[in-house]
N, CA, C and O atoms as a GROMACS GRO file, in nm:
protein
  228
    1UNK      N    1   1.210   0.350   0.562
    1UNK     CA    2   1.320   0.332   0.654
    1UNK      C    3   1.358   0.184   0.665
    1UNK      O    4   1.473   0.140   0.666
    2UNK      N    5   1.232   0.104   0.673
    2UNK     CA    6   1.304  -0.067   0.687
    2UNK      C    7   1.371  -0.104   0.579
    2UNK      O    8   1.485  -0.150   0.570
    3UNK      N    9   1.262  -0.071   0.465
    3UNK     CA   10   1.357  -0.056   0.298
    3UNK      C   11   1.459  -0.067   0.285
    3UNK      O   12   1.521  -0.157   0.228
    4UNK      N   13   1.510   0.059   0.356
    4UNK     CA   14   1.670   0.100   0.372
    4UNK      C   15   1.749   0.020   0.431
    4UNK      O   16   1.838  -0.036   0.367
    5UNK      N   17   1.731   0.000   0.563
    5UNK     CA   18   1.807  -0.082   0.643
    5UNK      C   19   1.802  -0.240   0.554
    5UNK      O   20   1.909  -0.286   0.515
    6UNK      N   21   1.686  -0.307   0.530
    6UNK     CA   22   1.666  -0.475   0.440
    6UNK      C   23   1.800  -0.426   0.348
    6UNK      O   24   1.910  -0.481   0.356
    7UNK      N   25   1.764  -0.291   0.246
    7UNK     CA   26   1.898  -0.313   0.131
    7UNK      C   27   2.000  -0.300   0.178
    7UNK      O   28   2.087  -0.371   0.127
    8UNK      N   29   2.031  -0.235   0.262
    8UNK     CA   30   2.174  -0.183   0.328
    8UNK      C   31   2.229  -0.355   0.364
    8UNK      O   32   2.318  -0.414   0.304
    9UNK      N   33   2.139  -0.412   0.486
    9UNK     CA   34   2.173  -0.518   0.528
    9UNK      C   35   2.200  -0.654   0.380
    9UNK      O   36   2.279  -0.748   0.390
   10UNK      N   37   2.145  -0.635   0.303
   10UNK     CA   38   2.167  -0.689   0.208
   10UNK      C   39   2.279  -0.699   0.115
   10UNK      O   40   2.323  -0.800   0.060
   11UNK      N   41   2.323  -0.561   0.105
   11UNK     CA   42   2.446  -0.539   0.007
   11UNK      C   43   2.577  -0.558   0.088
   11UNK      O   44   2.683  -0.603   0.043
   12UNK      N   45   2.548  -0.507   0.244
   12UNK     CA   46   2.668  -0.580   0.363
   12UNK      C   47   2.717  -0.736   0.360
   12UNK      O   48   2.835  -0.771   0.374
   13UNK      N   49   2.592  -0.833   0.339
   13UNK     CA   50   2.598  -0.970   0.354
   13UNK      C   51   2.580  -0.997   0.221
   13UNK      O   52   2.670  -1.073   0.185
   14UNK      N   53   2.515  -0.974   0.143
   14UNK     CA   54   2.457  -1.090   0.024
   14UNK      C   55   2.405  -1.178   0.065
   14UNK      O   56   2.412  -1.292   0.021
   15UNK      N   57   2.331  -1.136   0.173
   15UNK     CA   58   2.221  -1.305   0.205
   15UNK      C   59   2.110  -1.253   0.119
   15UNK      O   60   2.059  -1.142   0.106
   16UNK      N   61   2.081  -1.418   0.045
   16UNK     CA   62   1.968  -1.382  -0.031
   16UNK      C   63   1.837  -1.358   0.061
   16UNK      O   64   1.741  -1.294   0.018
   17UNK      N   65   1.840  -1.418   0.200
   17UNK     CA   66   1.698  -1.444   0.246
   17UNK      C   67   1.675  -1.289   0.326
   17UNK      O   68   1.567  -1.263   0.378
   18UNK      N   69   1.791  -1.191   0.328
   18UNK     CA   70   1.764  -1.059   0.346
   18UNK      C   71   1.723  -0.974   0.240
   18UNK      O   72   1.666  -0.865   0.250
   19UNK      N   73   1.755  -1.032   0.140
   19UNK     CA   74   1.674  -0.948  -0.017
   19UNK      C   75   1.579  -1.014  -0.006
   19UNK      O   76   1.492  -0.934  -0.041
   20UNK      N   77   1.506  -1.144   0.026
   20UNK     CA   78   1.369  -1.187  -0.075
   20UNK      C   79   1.259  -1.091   0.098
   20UNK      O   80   1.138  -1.066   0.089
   21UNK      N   81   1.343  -1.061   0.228
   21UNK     CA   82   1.257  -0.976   0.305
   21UNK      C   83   1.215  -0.848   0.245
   21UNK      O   84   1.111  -0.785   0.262
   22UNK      N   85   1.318  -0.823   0.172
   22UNK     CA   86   1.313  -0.666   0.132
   22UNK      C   87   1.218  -0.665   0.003
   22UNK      O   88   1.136  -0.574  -0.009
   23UNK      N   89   1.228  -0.751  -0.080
   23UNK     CA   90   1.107  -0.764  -0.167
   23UNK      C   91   0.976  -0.797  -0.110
   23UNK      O   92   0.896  -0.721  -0.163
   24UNK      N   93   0.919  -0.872  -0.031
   24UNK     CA   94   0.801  -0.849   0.076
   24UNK      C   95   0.776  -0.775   0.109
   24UNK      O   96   0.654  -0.762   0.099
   25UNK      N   97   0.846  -0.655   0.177
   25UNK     CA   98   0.919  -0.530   0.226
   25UNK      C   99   0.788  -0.458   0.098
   25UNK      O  100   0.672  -0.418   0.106
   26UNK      N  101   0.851  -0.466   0.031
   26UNK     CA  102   0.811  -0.389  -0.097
   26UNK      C  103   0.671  -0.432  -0.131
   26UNK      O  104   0.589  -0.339  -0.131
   27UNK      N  105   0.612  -0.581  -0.169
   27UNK     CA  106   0.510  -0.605  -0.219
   27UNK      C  107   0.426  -0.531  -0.101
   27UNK      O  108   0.349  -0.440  -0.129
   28UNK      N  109   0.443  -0.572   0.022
   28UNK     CA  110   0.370  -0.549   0.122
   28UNK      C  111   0.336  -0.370   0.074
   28UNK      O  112   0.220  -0.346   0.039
   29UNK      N  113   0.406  -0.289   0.076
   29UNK     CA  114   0.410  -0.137   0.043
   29UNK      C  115   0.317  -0.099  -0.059
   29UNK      O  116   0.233  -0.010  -0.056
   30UNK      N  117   0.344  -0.175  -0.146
   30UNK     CA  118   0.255  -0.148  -0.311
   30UNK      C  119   0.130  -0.219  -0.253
   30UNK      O  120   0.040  -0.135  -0.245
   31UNK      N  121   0.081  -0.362  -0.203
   31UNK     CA  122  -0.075  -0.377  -0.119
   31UNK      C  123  -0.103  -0.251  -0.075
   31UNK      O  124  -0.184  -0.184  -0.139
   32UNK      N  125  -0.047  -0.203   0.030
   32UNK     CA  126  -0.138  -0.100   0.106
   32UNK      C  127  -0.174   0.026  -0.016
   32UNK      O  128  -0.291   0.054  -0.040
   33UNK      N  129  -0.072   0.088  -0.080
   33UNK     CA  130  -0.114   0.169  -0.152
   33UNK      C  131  -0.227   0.134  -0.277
   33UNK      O  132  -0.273   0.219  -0.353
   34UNK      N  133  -0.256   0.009  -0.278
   34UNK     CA  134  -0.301  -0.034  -0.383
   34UNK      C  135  -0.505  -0.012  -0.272
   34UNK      O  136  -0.605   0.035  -0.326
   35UNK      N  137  -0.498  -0.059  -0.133
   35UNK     CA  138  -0.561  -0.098  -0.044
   35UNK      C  139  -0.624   0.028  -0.081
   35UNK      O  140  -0.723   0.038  -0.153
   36UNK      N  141  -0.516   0.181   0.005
   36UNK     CA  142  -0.580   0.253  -0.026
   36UNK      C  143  -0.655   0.392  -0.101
   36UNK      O  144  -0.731   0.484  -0.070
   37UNK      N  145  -0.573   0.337  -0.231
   37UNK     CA  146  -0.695   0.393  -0.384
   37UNK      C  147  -0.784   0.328  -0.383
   37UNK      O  148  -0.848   0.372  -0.478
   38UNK      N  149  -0.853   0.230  -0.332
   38UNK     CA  150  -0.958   0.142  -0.360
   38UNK      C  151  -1.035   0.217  -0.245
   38UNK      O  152  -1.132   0.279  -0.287
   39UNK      N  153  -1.014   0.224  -0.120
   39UNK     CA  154  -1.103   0.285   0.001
   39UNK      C  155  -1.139   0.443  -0.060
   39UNK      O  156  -1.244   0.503  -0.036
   40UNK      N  157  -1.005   0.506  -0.161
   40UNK     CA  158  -1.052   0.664  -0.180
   40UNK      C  159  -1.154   0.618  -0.275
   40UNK      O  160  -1.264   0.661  -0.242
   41UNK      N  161  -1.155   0.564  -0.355
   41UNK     CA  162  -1.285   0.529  -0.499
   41UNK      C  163  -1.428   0.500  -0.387
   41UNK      O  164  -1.524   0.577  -0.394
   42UNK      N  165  -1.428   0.407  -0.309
   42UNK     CA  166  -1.541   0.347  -0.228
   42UNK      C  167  -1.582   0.477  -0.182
   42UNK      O  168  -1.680   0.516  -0.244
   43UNK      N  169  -1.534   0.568  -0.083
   43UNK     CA  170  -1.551   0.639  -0.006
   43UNK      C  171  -1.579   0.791  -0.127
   43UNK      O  172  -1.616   0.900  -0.085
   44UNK      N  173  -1.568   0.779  -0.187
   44UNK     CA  174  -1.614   0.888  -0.306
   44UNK      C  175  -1.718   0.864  -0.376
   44UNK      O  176  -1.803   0.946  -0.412
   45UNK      N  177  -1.712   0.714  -0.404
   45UNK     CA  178  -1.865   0.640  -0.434
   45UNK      C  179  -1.982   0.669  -0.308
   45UNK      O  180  -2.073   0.751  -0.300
   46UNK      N  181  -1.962   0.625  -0.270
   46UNK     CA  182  -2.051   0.626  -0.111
   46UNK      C  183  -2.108   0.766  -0.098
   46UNK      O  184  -2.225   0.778  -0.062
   47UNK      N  185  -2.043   0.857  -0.122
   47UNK     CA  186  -2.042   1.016  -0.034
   47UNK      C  187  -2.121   1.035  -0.164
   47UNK      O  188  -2.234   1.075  -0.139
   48UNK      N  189  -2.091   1.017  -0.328
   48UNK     CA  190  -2.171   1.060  -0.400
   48UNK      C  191  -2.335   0.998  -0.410
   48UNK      O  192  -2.429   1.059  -0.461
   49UNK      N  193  -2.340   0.897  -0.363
   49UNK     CA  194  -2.454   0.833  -0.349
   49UNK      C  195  -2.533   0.895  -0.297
   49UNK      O  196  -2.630   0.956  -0.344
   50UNK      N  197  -2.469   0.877  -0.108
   50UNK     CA  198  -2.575   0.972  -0.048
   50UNK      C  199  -2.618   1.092  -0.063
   50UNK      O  200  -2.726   1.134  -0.022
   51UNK      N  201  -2.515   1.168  -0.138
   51UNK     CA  202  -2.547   1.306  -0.236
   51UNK      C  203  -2.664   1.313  -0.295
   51UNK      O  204  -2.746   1.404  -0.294
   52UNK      N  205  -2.666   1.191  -0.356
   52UNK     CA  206  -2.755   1.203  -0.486
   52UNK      C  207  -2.960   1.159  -0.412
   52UNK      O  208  -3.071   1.204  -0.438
   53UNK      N  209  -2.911   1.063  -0.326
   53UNK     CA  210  -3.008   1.059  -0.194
   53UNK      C  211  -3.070   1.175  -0.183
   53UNK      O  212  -3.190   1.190  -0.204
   54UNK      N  213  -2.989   1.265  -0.148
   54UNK     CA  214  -3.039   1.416  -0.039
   54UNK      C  215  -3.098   1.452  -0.143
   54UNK      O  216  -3.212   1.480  -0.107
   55UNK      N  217  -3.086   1.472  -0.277
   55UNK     CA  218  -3.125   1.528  -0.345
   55UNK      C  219  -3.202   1.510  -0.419
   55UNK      O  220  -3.248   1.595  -0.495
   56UNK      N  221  -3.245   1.357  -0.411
   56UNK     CA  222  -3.392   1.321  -0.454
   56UNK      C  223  -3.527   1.368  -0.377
   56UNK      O  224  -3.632   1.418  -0.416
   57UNK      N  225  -3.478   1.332  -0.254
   57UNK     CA  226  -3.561   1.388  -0.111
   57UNK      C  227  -3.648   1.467  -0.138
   57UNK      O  228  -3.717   1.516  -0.049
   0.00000   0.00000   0.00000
């Protein structure tokens, strides 16, 4: 939704310093998704570990 509104507001004005938000906009978006495939790998690591724990026991 901000996406939208940064480009919208962008193609209204042509201010560049409303596109280089909307590219932040964006990097910021691709971090988190990047954030969290890394927490699903950890958290799949982890859970198999202690798996493997119980089952030495």
């Amino acid at each position: 939704m901000i996406k939208k509104i940064a480009w919208d507001a962008f193609k209204n004005t042509g201010d560049i310093t409303t596109y280089l938000e909307l590219k932040q906009i964006e990097n910021i978006e691709s971090n988190i998704k990047e954030i969290q495939d890394i927490q699903k790998i950890t958290n799949t690591t982890v859970e198999e570990k202690e798996n493997n724990q119980k089952y030495q026991l």
